[in-house]
N, C-alpha and C positions, 0 to 999 in steps of 0.2 A: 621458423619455416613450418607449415603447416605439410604434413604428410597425410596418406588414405593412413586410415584408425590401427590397422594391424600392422603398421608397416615400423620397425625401429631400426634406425642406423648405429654402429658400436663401431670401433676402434679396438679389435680385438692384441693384445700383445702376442709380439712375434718371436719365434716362430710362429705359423699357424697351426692350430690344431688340428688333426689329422682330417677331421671332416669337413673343415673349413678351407684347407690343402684342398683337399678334392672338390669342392663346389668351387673355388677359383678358378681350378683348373678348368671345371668345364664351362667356364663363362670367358676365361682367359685363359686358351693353352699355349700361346705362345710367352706367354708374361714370365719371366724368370725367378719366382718366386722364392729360390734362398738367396736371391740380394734383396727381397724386399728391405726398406727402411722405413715404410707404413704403411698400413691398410685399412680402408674402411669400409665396411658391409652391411648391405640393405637386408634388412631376413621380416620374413612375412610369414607367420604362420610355423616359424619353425624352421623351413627353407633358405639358403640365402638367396635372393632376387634379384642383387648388384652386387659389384664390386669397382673399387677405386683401389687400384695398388698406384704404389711411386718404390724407386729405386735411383740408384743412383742414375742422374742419364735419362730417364724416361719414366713416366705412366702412363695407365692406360684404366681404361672406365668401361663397364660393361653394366648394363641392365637387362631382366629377359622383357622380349621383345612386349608381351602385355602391362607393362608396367609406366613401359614411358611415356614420359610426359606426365607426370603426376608429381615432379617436386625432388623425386627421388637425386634426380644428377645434380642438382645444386645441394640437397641435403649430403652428400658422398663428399663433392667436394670440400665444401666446407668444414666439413669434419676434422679432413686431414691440414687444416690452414693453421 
């Protein structure tokens, strides 16, 4: 999958780290993040830019609104396959 140059997706181990905690939240504040059971995160620059959480029962996918469409939401999913 070809992403823009700066952009790298990770699979960070869970719990989320406390900064990684807080940029989920503000891209998904409804997401339940201590049931997470994976996550995977677009970071650009340092930032994170997306987010793919799953839990039991449900996920959800967020990217910030300048980003989409560039690869990012297929690269998120994928990740966590």
């Amino acid at each position: 999958m070809n992403l823009p140059a700066r952009v790298r997706v990770t699979c960070p181990p869970l719990p989320l780290a406390p900064a990684l905690r807080q940029a989920a939240v503000k891209l998904c504040p409804a997401a339940p993040l201590d049931t997470l059971v994976a996550a995977a995160l677009a970071i650009a620059g340092g930032a994170v830019i997306g987010v793919h959480l799953r839990w039991e029962g449900g996920e959800v996918q967020a990217i910030e609104t300048g980003w989409r469409g560039r690869g990012i939401e297929e690269a998120l999913r994928e990740a966590l396959i």
